[in-house]
C-alpha positions as CSV (number, residue, x, y, z in Angstrom):
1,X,0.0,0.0,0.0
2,X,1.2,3.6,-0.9
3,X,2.5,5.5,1.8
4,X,0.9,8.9,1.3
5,X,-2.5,6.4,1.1
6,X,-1.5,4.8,4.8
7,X,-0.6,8.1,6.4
8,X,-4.1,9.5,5.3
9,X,-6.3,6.7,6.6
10,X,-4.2,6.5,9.6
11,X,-4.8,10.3,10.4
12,X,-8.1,10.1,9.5
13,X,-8.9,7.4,11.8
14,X,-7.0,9.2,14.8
15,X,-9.1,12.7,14.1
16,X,-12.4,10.4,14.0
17,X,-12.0,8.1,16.9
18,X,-10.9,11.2,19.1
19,X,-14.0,13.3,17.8
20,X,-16.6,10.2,19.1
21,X,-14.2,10.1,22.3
22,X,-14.6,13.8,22.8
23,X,-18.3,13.5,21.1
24,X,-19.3,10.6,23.9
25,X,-17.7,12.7,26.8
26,X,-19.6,15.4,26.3
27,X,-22.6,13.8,25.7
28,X,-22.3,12.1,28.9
29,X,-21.1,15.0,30.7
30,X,-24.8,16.6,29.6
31,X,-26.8,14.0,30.5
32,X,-24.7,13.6,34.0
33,X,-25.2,16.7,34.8
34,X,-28.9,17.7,34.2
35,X,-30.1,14.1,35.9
36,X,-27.2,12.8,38.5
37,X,-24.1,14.4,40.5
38,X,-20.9,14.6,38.7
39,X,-18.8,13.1,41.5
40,X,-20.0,10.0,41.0
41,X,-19.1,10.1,36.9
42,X,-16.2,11.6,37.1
43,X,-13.7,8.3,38.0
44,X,-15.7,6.2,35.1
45,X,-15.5,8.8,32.9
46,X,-11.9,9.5,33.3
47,X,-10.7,5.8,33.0
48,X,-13.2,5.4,30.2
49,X,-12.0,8.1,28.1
50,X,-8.3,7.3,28.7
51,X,-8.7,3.7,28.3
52,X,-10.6,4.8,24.5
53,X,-7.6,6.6,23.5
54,X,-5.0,4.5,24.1
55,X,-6.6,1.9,22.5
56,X,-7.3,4.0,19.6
57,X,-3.7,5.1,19.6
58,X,-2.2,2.1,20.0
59,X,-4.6,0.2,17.1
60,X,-3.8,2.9,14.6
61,X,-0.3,2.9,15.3
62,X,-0.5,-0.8,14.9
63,X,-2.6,-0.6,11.2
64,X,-0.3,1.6,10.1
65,X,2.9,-0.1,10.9
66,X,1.6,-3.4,9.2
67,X,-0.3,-1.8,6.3
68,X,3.3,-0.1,5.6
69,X,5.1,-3.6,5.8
70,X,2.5,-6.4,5.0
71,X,-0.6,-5.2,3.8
72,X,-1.7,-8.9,3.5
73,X,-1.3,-9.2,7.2
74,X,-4.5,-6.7,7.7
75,X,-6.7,-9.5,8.3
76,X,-4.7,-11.4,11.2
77,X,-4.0,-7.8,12.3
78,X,-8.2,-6.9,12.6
79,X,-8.8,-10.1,14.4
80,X,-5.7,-10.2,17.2
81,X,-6.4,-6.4,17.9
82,X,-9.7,-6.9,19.0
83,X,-9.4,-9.9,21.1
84,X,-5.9,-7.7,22.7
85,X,-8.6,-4.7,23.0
86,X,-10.7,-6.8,24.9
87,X,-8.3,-8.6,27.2
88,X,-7.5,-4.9,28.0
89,X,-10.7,-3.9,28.5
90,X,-11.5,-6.7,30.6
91,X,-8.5,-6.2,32.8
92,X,-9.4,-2.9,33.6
93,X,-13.3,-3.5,34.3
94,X,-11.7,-6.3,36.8
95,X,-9.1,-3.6,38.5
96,X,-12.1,-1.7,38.9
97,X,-14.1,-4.1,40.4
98,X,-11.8,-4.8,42.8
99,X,-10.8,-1.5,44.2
100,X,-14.8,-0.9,44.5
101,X,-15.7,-4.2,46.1
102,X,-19.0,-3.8,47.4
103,X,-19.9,-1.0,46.1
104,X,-22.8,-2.4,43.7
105,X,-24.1,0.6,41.8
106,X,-20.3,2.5,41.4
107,X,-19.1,-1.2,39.6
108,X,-22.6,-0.8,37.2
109,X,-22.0,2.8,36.6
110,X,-18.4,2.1,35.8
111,X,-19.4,-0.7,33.4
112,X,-22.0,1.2,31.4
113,X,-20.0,4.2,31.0
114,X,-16.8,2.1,30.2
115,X,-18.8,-0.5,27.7
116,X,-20.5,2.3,26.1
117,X,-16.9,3.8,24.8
118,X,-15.8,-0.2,24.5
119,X,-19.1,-0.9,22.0
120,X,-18.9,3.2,20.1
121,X,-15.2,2.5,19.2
122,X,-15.7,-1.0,18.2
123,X,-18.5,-0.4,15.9
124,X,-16.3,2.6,15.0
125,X,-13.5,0.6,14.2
126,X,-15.6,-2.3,12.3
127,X,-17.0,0.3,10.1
128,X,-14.5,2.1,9.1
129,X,-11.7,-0.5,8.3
130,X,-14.5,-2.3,6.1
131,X,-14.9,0.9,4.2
132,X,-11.0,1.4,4.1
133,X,-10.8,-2.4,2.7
134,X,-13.4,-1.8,0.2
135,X,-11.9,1.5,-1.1
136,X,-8.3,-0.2,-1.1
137,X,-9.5,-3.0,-3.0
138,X,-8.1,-5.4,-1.1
């Protein structure tokens, strides 16, 4: 794959996947604030937006390194990504979940805030490497 071709979809992907980060964080910084407190938001939030872009950062640094050496390796790349995404992800709902043990409604509020970046990135993700695929021609 042409360079100039890999450096454009990579920094296309970085300015989109920050926009629904920053997009998602202020949507739920709305909503927190008209109906609940923002103390209780803030943690999940934090760790939530954090987590989404270093894992954003780290996949497109990773698509672009193997799109620049083996473009046939995109496939394995997709699939190893997203199960290392979700070990990730997993590890830090668990970390979480530890540190608030017992505290019931803090772990759920943690987990919807966090799966709700988890599910928006990956359908983010999903979508747009399919359309980067199809316009490659690959």
């Amino acid at each position: 794959m042409d360079e100039t071709l890999v450096k454009q979809i990579s920094e296309k992907y970085y300015k989109y996947s920050i926009r629904i980060i920053v997009g998602i964080a202020l949507l739920s910084l709305l909503i927190v604030s008209v109906r609940f407190s923002i103390n209780t938001f803030a943690i999940p939030l934090v760790i939530s937006v954090l987590f989404s872009i270093l894992s954003s950062w780290g996949y497109g640094a990773a698509w672009k390194s193997v799109a620049k050496s083996s473009p046939k390796n995109l496939t394995k790349l997709y699939l190893a990504s997203s199960i290392f995404r979700l070990l990730l992800a997993g590890i830090v709902v668990i970390i979480y979940c530890l540190i608030n043990r017992g505290e019931k409604e803090v772990i759920l509020e943690f987990i919807f805030i966090f799966c709700t970046y988890y599910v928006a990135l990956l359908i983010f993700d999903c979508i747009y490497f399919a359309k980067v695929e199809k316009h490659t021609g690959k």
